[in-house]
C-alpha positions in Angstrom: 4.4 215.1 2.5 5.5 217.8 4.8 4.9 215.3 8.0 7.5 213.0 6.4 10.2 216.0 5.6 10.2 216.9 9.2 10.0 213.3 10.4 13.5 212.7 8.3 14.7 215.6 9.3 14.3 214.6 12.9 16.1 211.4 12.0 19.1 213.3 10.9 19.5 215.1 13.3 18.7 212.6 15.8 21.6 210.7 14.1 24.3 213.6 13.9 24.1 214.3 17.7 24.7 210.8 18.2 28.1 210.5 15.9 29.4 213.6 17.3 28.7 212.0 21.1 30.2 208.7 20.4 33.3 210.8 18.8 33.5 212.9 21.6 33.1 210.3 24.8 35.5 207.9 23.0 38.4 210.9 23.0 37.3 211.8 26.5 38.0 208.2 27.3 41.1 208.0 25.4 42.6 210.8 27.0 41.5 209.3 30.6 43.9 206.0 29.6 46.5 208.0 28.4 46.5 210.1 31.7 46.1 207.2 33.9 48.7 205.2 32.1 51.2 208.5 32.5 53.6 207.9 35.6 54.4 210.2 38.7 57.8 211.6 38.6 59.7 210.8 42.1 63.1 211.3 43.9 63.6 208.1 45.7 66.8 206.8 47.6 67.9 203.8 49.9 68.3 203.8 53.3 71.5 204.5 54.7 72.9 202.8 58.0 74.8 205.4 60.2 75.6 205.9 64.0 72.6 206.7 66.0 72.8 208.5 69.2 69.9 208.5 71.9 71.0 211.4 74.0 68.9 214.1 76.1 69.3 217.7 76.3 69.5 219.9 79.4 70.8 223.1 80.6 73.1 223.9 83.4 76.2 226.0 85.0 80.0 225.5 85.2 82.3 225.6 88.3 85.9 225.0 88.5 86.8 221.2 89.7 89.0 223.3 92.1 88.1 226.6 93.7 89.1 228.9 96.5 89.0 232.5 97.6 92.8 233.6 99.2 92.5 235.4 102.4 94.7 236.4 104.9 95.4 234.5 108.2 97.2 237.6 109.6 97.6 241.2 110.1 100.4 242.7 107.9 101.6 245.4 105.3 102.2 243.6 102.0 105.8 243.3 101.0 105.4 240.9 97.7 102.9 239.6 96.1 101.9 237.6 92.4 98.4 238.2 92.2 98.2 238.9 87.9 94.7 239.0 87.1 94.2 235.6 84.6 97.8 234.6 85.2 98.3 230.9 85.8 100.4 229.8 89.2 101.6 226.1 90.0 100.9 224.5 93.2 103.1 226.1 96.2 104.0 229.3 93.9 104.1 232.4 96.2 100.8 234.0 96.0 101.6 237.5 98.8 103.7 238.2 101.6 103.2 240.2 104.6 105.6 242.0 106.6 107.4 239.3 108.7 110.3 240.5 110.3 108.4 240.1 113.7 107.7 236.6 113.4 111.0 235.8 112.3 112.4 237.0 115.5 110.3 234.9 117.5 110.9 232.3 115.2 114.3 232.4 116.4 114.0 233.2 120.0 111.6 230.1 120.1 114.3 227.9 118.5 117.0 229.3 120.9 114.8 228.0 123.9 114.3 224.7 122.7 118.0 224.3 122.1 118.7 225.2 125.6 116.2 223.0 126.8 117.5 220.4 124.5 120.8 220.9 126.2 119.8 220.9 129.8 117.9 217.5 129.4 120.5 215.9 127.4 122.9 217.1 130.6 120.4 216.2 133.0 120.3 212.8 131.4 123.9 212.3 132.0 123.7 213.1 135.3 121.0 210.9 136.2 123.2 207.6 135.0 125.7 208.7 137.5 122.8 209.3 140.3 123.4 213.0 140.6 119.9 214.0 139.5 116.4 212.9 140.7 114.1 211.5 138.1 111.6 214.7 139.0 114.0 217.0 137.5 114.7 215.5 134.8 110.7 215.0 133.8 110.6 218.7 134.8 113.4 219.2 132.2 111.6 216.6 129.1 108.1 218.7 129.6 110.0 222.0 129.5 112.0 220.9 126.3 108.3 219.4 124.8 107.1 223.3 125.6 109.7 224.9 123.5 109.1 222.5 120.6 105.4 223.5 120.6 106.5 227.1 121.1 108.9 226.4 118.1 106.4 224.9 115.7 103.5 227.6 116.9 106.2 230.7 116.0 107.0 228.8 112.4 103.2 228.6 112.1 102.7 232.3 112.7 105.1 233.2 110.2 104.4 230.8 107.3 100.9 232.6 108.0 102.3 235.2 106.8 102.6 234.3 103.1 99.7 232.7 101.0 100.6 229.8 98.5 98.7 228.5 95.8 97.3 225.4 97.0 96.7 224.2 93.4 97.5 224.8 89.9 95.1 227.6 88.4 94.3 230.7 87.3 94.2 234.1 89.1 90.9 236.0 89.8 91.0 239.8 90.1 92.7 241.6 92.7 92.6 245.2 94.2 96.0 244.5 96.3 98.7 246.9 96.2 102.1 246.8 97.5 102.7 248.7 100.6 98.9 247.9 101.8 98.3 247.2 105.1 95.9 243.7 105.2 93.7 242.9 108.5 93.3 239.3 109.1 90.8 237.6 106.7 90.7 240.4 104.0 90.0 238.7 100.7 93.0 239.2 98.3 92.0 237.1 95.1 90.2 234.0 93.8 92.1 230.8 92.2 90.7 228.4 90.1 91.6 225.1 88.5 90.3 225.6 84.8 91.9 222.8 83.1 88.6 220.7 83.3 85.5 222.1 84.4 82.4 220.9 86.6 78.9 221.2 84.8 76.1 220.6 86.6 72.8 220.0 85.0 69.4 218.2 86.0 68.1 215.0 83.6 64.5 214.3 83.6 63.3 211.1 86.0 62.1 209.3 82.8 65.7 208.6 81.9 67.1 207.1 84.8 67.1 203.8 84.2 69.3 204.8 81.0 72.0 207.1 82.5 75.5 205.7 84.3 78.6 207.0 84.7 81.2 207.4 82.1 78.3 208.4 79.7 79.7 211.0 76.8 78.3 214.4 77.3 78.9 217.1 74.7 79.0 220.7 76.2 77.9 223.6 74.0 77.8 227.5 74.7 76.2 230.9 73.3 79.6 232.3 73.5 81.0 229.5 71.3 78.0 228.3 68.8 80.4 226.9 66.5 82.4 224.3 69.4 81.5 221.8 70.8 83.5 220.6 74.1 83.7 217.0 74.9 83.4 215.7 78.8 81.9 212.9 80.5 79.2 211.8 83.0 80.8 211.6 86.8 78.7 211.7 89.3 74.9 210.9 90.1 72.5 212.6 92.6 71.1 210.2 95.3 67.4 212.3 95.1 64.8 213.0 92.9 63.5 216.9 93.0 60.0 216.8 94.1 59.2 219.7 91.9 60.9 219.5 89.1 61.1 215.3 88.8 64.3 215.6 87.9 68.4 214.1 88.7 70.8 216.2 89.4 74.1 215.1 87.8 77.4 216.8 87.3 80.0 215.9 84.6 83.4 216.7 84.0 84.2 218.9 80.7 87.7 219.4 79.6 88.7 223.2 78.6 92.3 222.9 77.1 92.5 226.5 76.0 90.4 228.2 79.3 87.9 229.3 76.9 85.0 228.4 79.6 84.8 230.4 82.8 83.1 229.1 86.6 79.6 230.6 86.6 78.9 230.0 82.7 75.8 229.1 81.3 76.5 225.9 79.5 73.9 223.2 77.5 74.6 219.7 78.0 73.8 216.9 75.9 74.7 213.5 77.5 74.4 210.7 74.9 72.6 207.3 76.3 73.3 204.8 74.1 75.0 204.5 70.6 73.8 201.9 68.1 74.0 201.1 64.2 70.6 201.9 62.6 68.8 202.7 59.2 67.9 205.6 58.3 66.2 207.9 56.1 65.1 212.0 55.2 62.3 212.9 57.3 60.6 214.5 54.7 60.0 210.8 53.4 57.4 209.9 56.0 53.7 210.4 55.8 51.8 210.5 58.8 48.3 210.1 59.6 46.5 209.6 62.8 49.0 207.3 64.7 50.0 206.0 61.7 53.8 206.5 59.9 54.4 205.3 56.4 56.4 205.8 53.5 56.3 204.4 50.0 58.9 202.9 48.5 59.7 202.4 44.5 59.0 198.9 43.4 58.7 197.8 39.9 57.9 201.0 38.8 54.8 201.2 41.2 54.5 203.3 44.1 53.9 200.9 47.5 52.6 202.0 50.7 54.6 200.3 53.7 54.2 200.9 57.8 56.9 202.2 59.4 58.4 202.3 63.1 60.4 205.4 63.9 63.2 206.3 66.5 65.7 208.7 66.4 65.6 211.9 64.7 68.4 214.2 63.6 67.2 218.0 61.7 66.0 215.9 58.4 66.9 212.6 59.0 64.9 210.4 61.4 65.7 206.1 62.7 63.6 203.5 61.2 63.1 200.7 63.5 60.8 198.7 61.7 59.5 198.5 58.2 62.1 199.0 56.1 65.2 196.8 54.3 68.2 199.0 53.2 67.3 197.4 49.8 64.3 199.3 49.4 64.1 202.8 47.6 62.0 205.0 49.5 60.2 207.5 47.7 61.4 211.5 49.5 59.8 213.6 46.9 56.4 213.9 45.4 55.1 210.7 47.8 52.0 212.9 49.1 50.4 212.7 45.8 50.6 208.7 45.5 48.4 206.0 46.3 49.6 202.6 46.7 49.9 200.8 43.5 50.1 204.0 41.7 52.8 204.3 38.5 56.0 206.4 38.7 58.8 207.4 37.5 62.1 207.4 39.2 64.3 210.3 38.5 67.9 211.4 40.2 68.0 214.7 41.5 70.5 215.6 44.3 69.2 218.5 45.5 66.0 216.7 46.8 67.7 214.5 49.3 69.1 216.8 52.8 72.3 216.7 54.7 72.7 213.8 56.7 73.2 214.8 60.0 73.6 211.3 61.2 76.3 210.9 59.3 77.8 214.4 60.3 77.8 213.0 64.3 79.5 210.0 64.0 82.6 212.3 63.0 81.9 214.3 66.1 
């Protein structure tokens, strides 16, 4: 009798267990459909098409277009001068003068000799229609009035070397000239240089040659500056690669309407190649692994894995080439938890898509 109490009792237990593991695997598996059957909540947007620049990036120095240290030709105490620091001159505007009462006065003694010879052939001419001259003399006379025209144009020469004119229009270097100083010949008085438009000259890697010409837009930037940009473009092309560096040098042409930039400034240069429509999208979008670059894109409410081809990048925003329609939405936010085929939910939410730089550079 007690054999068949325990053997029932067995049973019901036996029977219990089983109930209360039915009861619990069937939640378990009812809480697995409901958390597969809940969607991912994404950010998603379309791409955008905007102007896309492929441009390179380089370093280099400016110089005036026009440039020239003023010396003196002469000897002489200076009796004028217009050397401001930073003042700008115009072309032919009197720079400094040196004493020149000296080569005044044989300015004039010069130009009383040629008048006399002047005179004496002209008379010797006359005399020779009426035969009362040889033709020696009055050769002798033509060479001696050639001398004093030389002599002449020599004395004017020695005195206009007595002043120094700006050759150009431009702006005054420093000076440490004083009135009343007394100037040996080739004493440097002051530097003038052409600052309207300035030369930078930079180096662009050998890769890019067959995309660079002349005329190319190049956008100067300085540390002085961070927040300007100055506009010039591409004018002249080296004929040699360096050896060590693989590199072209190139010089371009950037205009400085205010004379902010100075010759001898350190300048970065970044000369755009070529300038195309293109779509494109946040960066933070992409996926990559290996050598492989995907995104997924919202279709249906179902997360799909596509292959994309990049180009172009711009801080947060990067070219698709190849993948991608500008009707698809590509998923920006939560994409590195997905798996193709996967169920989400699209939501709006500003804040999750970045500046568009692209868009900020076509109005540059």
């Amino acid at each position: 009798m007690v054999k068949q109490w325990l053997i029932a009792l067995v049973l019901v237990v036996l029977a219990a267990g089983g109930a209360f593991s039915w009861h619990y695997l069937a939640q378990e598996d009812s809480e697995s459909a409901q958390t597969e059957r809940r969607a991912s909540k994404v950010n998603a947007i379309s791409p955008g098409m905007e102007l896309v620049r492929d441009s390179v990036n380089a370093v280099g120095n400016l110089r005036a277009l026009e440039q020239v240290e003023l010396t003196t030709e002469v000897s002489g105490r200076v009796v004028e001068m217009n050397l401001d620091s930073s003042k700008r001159v115009s072309r032919g505007q009197l720079l400094l003068r040196l004493d020149d009462r000296q080569a005044r006065a044989d300015l004039q003694v010069a130009e009383a000799t040629l008048a006399d010879a002047r005179r004496q052939f002209e008379r010797a001419q006359r005399l020779q229609a009426n035969n009362s001259i040889s033709r020696s003399q009055v050769d002798e006379l033509r060479t001696a009035m050639d001398v004093a025209e030389a002599q002449r144009e020599s004395a004017r020469i020695r005195l206009d070397n007595h002043r120094i004119e700006a050759p150009f229009e431009g702006v005054i270097g420093l000076s440490d000239i004083s009135l009343g100083t007394y100037l040996a010949a080739g004493t440097s008085v002051a530097t003038l240089d052409s600052t309207d438009r300035m030369e930078l000259g930079f180096s662009i890697p050998e890769r890019f040659l067959g995309q660079i010409q002349i005329g190319q837009r190049v956008r100067g930037t300085s540390p002085a500056y961070p927040d300007e940009s100055f506009k010039g473009e591409l004018v002249e092309l080296g004929t040699r690669i360096n050896e060590l560096s693989r590199t072209l040098p190139v010089r371009a042409v950037i205009d400085n309407p205010d004379g902010k930039l100075r010759p001898g400034q350190f300048m970065g240069a970044n000369l755009t190649l070529r300038e195309r429509e293109a779509l494109v999208i946040p960066e933070q979008a992409v996926m990559i692994r290996g050598a492989d670059k995907y995104v997924f894109i919202a279709e249906d409410g179902v997360a799909r894995r596509v292959s994309v081809a990049l180009g172009s990048r711009s801080p947060g925003w990067v070219e698709v080439s190849a993948g991608l329609s500008r009707e698809d939405r590509v998923i920006i936010t939560g994409q590195d938890r997905l798996s193709s085929g996967e169920r989400i939910d699209v939501v709006d939410d500003d804040k999750a898509i970045p500046e568009n730089r692209f868009a900020r550079s076509r109005e540059s």
